[in-house]
ZAMARGU-4260 file (C-alpha; in steps of 0.2 Angstrom, whole numbers, plus 5000, padded with zeros to 4 digits):
<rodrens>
0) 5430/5344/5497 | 5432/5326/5487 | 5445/5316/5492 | 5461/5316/5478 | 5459/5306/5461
5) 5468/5291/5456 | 5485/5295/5451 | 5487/5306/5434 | 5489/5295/5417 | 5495/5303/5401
10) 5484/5305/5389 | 5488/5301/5369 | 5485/5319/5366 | 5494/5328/5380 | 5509/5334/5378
15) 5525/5329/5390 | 5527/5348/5398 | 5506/5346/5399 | 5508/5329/5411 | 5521/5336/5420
20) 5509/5348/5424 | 5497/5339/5428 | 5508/5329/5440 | 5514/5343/5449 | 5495/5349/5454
25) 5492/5329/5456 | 5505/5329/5470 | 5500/5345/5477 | 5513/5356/5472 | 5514/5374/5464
30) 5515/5378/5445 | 5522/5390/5435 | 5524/5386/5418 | 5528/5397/5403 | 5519/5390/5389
35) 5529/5383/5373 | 5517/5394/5361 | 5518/5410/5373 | 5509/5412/5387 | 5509/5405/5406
40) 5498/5393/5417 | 5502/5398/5437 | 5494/5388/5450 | 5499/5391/5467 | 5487/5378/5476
45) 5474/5366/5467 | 5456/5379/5468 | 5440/5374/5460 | 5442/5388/5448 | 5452/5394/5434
50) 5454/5413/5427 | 5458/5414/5407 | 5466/5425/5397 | 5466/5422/5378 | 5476/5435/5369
55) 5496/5437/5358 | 5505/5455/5355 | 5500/5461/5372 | 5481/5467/5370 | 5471/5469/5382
60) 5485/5473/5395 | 5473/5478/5409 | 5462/5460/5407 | 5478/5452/5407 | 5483/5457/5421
65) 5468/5455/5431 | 5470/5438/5427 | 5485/5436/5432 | 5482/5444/5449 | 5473/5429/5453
70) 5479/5412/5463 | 5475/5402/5447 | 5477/5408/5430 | 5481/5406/5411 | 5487/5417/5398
75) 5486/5406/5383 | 5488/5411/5366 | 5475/5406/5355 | 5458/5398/5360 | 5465/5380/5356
80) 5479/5381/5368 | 5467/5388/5381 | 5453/5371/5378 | 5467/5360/5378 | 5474/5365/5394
85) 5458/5370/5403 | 5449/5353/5400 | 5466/5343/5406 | 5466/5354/5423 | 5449/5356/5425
90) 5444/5337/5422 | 5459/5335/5438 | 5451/5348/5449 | 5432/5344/5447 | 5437/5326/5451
95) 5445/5331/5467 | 5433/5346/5471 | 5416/5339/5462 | 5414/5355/5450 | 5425/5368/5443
100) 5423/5384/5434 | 5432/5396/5421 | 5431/5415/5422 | 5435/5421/5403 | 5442/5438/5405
105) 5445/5451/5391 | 5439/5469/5384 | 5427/5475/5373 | 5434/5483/5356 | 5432/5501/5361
110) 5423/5511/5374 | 5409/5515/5363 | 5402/5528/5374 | 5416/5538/5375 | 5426/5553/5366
115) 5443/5559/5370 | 5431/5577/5367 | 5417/5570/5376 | 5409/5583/5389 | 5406/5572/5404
120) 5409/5553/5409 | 5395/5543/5405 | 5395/5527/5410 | 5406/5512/5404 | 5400/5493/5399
125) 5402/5478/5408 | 5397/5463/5401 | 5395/5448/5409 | 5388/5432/5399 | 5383/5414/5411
130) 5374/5400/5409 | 5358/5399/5421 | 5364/5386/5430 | 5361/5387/5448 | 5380/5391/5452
135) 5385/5402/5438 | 5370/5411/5442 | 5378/5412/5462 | 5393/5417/5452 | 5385/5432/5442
140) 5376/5440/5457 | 5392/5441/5467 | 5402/5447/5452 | 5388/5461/5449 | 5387/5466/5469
145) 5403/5467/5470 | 5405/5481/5456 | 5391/5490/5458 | 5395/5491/5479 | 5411/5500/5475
150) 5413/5519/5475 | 5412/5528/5460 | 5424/5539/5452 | 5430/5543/5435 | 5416/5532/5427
155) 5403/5523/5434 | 5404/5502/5428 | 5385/5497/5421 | 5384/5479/5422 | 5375/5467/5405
160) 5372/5451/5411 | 5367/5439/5396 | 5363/5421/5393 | 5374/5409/5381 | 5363/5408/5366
165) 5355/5390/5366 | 5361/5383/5351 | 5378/5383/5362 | 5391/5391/5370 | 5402/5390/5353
170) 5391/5399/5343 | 5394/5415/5354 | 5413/5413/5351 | 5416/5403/5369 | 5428/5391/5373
175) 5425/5374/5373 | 5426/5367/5387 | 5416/5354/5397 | 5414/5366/5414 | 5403/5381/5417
180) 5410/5397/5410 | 5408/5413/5416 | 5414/5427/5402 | 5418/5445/5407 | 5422/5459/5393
185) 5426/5477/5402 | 5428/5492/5391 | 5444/5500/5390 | 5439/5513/5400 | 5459/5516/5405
190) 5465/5525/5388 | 5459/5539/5377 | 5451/5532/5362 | 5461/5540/5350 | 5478/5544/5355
195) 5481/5529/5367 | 5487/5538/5383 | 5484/5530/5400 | 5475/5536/5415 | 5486/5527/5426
200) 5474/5530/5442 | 5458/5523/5433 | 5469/5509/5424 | 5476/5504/5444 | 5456/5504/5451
205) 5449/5496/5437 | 5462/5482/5441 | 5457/5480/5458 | 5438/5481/5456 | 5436/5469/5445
210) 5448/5457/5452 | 5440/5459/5467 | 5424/5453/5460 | 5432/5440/5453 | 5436/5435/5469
215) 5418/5436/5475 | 5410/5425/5458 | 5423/5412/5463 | 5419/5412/5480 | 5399/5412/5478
220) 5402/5397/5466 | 5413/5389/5477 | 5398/5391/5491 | 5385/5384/5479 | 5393/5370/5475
225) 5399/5366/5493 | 5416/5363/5483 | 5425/5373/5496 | 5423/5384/5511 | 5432/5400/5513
230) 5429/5412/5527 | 5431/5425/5516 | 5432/5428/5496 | 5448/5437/5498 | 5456/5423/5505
235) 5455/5414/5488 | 5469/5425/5482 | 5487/5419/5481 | 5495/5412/5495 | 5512/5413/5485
240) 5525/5427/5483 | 5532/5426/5466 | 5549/5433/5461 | 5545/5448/5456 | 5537/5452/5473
245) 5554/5447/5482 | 5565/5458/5470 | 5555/5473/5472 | 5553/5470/5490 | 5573/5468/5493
250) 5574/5485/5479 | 5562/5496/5489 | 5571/5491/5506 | 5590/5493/5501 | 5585/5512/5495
255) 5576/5514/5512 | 5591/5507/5521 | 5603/5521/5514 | 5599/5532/5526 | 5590/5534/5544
260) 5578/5547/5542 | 5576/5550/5561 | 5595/5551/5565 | 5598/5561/5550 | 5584/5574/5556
265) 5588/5575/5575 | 5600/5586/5581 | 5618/5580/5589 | 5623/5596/5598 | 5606/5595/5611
270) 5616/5600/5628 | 5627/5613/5618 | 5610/5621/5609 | 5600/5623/5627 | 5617/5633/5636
275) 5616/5645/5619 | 5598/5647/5621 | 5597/5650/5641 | 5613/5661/5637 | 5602/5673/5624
280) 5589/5674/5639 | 5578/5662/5629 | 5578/5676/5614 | 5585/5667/5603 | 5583/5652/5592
285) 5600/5641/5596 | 5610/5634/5581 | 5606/5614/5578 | 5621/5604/5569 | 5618/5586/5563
290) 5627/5571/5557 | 5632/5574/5537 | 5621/5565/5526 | 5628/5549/5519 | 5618/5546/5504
295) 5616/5558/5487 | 5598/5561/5489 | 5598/5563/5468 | 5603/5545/5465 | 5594/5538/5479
300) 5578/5545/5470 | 5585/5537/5453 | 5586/5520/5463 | 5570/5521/5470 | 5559/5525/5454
305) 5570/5513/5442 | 5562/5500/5453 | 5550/5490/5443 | 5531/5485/5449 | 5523/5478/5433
310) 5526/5461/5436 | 5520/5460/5455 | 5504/5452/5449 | 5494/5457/5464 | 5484/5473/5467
315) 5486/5472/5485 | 5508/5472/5485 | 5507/5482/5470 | 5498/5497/5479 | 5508/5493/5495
320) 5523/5495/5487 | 5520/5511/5476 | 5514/5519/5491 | 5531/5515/5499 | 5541/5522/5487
325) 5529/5538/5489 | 5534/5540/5506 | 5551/5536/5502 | 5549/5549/5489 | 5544/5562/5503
330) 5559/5558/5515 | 5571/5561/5505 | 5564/5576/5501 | 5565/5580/5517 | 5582/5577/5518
335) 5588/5587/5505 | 5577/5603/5512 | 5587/5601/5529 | 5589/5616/5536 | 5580/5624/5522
340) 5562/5634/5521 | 5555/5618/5510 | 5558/5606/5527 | 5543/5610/5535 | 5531/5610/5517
345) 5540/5594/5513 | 5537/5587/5533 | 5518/5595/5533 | 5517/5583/5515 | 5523/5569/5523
350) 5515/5569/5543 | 5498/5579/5539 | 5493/5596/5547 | 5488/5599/5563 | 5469/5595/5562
355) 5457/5605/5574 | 5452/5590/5583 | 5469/5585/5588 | 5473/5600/5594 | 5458/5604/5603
360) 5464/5584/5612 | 5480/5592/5615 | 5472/5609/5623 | 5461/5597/5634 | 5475/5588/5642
365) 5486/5604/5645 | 5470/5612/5653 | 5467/5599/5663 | 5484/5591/5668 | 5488/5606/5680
370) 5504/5616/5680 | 5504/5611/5700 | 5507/5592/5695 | 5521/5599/5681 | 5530/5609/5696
375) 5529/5594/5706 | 5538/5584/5691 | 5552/5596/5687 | 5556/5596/5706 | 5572/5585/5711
380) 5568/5567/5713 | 5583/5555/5722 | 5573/5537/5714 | 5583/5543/5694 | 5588/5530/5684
385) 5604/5536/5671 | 5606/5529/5656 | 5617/5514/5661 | 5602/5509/5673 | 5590/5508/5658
390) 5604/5500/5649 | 5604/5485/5659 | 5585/5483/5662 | 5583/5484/5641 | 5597/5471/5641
395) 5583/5461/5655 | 5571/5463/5643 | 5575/5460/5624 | 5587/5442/5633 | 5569/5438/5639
400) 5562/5441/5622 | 5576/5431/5614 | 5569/5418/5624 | 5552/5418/5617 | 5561/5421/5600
405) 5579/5417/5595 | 5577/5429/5579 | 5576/5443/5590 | 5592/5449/5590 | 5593/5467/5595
410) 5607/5478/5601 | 5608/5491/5613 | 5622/5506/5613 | 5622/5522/5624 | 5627/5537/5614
415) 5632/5556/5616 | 5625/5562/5601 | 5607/5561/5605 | 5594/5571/5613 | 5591/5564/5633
420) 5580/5549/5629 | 5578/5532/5618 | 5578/5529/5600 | 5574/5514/5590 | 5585/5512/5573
425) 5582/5497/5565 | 5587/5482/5576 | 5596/5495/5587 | 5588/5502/5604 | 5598/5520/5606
430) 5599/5529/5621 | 5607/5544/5627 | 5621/5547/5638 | 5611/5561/5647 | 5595/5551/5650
435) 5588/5553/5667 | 5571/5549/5672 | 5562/5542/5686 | 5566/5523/5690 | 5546/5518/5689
440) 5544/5525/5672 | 5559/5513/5666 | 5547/5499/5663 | 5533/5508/5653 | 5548/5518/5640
445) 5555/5503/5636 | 5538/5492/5632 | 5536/5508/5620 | 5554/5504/5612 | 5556/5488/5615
450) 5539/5481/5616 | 5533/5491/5600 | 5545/5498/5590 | 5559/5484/5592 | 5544/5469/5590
455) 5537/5473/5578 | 5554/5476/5567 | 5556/5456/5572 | 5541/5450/5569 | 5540/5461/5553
460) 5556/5452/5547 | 5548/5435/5552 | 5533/5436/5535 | 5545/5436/5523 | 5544/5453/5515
465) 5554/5467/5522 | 5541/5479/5518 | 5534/5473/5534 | 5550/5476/5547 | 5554/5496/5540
470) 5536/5499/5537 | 5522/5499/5529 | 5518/5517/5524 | 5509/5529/5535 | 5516/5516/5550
475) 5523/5528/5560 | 5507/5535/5567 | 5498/5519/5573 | 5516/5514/5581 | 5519/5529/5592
480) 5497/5528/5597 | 5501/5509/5601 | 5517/5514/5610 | 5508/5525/5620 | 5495/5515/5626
485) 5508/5501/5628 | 5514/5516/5642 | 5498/5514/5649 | 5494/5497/5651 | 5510/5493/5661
490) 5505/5506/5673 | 5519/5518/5667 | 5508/5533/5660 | 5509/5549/5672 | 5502/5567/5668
495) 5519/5572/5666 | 5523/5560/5651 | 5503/5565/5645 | 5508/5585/5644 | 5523/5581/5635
500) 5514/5572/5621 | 5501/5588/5622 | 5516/5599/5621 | 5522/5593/5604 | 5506/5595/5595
505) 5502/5612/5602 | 5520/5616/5598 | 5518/5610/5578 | 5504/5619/5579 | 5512/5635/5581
510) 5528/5631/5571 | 5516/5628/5555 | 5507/5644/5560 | 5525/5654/5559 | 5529/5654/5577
515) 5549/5653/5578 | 5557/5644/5591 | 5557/5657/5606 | 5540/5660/5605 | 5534/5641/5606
520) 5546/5640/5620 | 5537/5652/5629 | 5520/5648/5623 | 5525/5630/5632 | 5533/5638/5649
525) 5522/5652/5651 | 5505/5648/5646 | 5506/5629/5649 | 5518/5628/5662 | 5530/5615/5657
530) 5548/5615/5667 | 5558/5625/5656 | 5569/5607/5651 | 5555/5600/5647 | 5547/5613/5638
535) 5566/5615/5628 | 5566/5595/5623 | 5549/5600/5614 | 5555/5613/5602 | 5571/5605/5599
540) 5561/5591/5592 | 5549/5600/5583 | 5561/5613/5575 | 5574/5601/5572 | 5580/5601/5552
545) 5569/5618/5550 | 5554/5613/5558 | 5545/5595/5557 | 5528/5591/5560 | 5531/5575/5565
550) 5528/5575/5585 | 5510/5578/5582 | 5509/5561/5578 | 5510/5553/5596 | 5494/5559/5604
555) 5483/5558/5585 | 5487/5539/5584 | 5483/5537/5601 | 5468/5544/5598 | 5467/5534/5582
560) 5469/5519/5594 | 5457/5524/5607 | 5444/5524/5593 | 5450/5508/5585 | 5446/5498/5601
565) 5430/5507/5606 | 5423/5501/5589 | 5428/5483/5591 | 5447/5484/5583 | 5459/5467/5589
570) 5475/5472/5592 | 5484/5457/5586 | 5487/5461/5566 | 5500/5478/5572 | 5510/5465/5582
575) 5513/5457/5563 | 5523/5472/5558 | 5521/5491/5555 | 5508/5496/5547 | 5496/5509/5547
580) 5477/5510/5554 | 5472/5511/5536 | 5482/5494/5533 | 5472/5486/5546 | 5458/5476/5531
585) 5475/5474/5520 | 5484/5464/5533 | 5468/5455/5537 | 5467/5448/5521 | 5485/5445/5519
590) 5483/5434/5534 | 5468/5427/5527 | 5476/5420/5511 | 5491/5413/5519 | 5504/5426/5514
595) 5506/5431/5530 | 5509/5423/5549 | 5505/5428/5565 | 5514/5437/5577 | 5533/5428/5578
600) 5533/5432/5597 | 5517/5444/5607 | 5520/5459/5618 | 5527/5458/5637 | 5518/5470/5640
605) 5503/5463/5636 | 5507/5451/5652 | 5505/5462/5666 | 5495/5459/5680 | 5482/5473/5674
610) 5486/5474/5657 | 5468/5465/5652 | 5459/5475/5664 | 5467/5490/5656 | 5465/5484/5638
615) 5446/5479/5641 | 5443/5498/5647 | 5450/5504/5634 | 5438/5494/5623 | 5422/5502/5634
620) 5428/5519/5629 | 5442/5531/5634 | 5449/5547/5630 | 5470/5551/5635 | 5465/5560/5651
625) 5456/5544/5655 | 5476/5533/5653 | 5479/5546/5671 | 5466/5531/5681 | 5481/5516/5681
</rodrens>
């Protein structure tokens, strides 16, 4: 990169609100300014580049938008406007980067190969029109890679590459400007011809396909003319939230904050239920009460779908956050089925079946976790710690985690309407009156609670977004497999907690196959060999509000995990929040493009004495049985 140019000198021709502009990106800072005649020009950082948009009375909405997706943009109104402000900023930013390009984006007329009665989906036109400069032709090639590498469906993109015609670039209906120009025209491949309608799914991947190639172009120009380096083309995306972002953001999260789903769902009667049941003989399913709802699931949903997304301009938060409010959707669903026949549609919607992988996984670890070891642990042992033991050791370990961070600020209350065990709700670590449990598995259940779930709500907090503290949707899978493992690497993992995690999944498996209550208990005692309290803690939690699939979830995103390190996975992007497996590249390119920060304060746990020795046998290949070998 050059070094800056002299300071910026207004020109005869340039308007005040143009200088001030030009100032601002002179000094290094952010622009965002709505254009007297209509339109904007945002530039969240000085780039060697420039995306364009020429259009009034809100054509070509899904070019538009496109464009504004990117880190630098204009939406000018009229072709004049555009060459006025496009030589001003570019002469500035080729001085300081030595070149500087402009991506024209727009849409063709029609799509002419195409009927609203048309048989099949033939292809649609993209055209793309260069100079054959060396680094428009870079440009090009990455543009037309990058569409033709994604997967096809719906319509398949064909890509026209032409020339500028050589009596000049005008004469083709071009801006004027003094930089190379790359023009792209898509086909309106997102609405019917002739009545208008959208395909809201094809409009949404058109969107991010071709910005994604945009985001290629730039960078191979970028690389071509050594103007800049970039490790990765997406990390020439914005690097900016703008207002729109932070609204939705703070919309989304007070809707989710109207309700714990996991309290709402879990029952507050546990030692009462197990007396009715062992009083029937184990015949008959005991009566769950819970805590009465304190939302109206009907206006919640209004809330949640009033919210508006069209002016997020960025593919990426815009798909984050609609897939949010989806799972949003689903849990309030959930909520209002308690208790109901719909709970366990709705929960199977929500967590996924029982696949036959997992619970052949499950089957294995049962078979091979002997019911002589699960004797042994349901015998008495004098080394228990209650609940005001764990109490005090979580107050050890979130004081020490303040230390390393003074925003982590969690709280810890015993309770007696909870199941015997812990519970993470928000900032709060919840633990049951009842809780017993030997004093050397203290350490490894509260690097699950505290070291996961209450870290990455901080750290999530720390990036600015709350999307990233109550989760991203999906999380929960990843968080329970990373919880797990975190059992395992603090040399907390026994065969005892490893059949427990088995149990749930074969349990789910026979509640979604119609099995009630009695007969996964004995499924769990008699053919498994569980202790009959332990076997009892597993049903209430998988037929608590009418039966939810959600347990089944510990031992697939473990395996998930398992398979994410063999292959090479880091760790360190879950510590930045939670997120989901399949958020893994999202977060990596978040990171890349300055949205996001790293970890506000790392894992404990990942400090033990055997922790990498653990870590690095997990990344040679392991299965669950293989956590037993601490």
């Amino acid at each position: 990169m050059k070094p800056a140019s002299a300071p910026v000198t207004a020109a005869r021709d340039h308007p005040d609100w143009l200088v001030d502009v030009l100032e601002a990106i002179e000094s290094g800072k952010p622009v965002r300014k709505d254009l007297p005649s209509g339109g904007r020009l945002h530039i969240d950082r000085s780039l060697p580049f420039l995306c364009v948009h020429i259009s009034s009375g809100g054509s070509a909405p899904v070019a538009r938008e496109i464009t504004q997706a990117n880190a630098s943009y204009l939406l000018a109104p009229d072709g004049p406007t555009a060459e006025l402000i496009v030589a001003a900023v570019g002469a500035l930013l080729e001085r300081r980067f030595g070149a500087f390009m402009v991506l024209d984006m727009g849409e063709l007329a029609s799509d002419a190969l195409l009927t609203d009665q048309a048989p099949f989906l033939p292809p649609f036109t993209i055209e793309v029109t260069a100079e054959k400069a060396r680094p428009l032709r870079a440009a090009v090639r990455a543009f037309v890679a990058a569409i033709e590498a994604i997967q096809v469906k719906f319509r398949t993109p064909r890509v026209e590459v032409h020339s500028w015609p050589e009596d000049g670039r005008t004469a083709a209906g071009a801006l004027d400007i003094p930089f190379p120009l790359m023009r792209v025209r898509f086909a309106p491949v997102y609405c019917q011809q002739t009545s208008g309608k959208i395909y809201p799914e094809l409009r949404e991947r058109l969107i991010a396909t071709i910005f994604d190639a945009g985001l290629h172009a730039f960078a191979a120009f970028a690389n071509s003319t050594e103007s800049l380096t970039a490790p990765t083309h997406r990390a020439l995306g914005r690097k900016a939230f703008v207002d729109a972002v932070v609204r939705t953001d703070r919309c989304i999260d007070e809707v989710a904050s109207t309700f714990d789903f996991l309290l709402a769902v879990t029952p507050i009667n546990a030692e009462a239920a197990w007396n009715e049941f062992a009083a029937s003989g184990f015949e008959r399913a005991p009566r769950f009460l819970y805590r009465p709802l304190t939302l109206q699931v009907e206006a919640a949903k209004r809330k949640l779908f009033s919210i508006p997304f069209e002016h997020l301009e960025d593919p990426v938060l815009y798909q984050l956050y609609r897939e949010k409010q989806q799972e949003l959707d689903l849990q309030l669903s959930i909520l209002s089925a308690r208790e109901t026949a719909k709970f366990i549609e709705f929960g199977r919607a929500l967590y996924g079946p029982v696949e036959a992988g997992l619970l052949r996984a499950a089957s294995s670890v049962l078979a091979h976790c002997g019911t002589a070891e699960a004797r042994a642990a349901a015998s008495p042992i004098h080394d228990r710690a209650d609940c005001y033991f764990v109490e005090r050791r979580a107050h050890e370990m979130i004081a020490e985690y303040a230390r390393r961070c003074s925003d982590f600020e969690a709280h810890v209350e015993v309770r007696d309407d909870l199941p015997s065990g812990l519970l993470v709700s928000g900032r709060r670590l919840l633990i049951a009156r009842s809780t017993l449990m030997p004093v050397d598995r203290v350490e490894a259940i509260l690097s699950h609670e505290i070291g996961v779930h209450l870290l990455t709500y901080f750290n999530g907090s720390a990036q600015g977004l709350r999307l990233f503290r109550s989760g991203l949707a999906g999380y929960e899978g990843m968080q329970e497999g990373l919880a797990v493992f975190a059992e395992f690497l603090v040399g907390g993992m026994t065969g005892e907690r490893l059949r427990l995690i088995a149990a749930r999944v074969i349990a789910c498996a026979a509640m979604l196959g119609g099995a009630a209550l009695p007969e996964s208990y004995r499924l769990l005692v008699a053919e498994h060999g569980l202790p009959e309290a332990d076997a009892f803690n597993v049903v209430l939690r998988v037929y608590r509000g009418g039966g939810l699939v959600k347990d089944a979830i510990y031992l697939r995103g473990l395996l998930h995990l398992l398979d994410h390190l063999a292959d090479g996975g880091a760790l360190e992007p879950f510590w930045m929040g939670k997120i989901a497996a399949a958020h893994f590249g999202v977060m990596q390119e978040l990171s890349a493009r300055g949205l996001l920060g790293g970890p506000a304060v790392r894992p404990m746990f990942l400090d033990h004495p055997q922790a990498p020795t653990r870590l690095e046998r997990a990344r040679s290949g392991m299965s669950p049985l293989d956590l037993l070998d601490n």
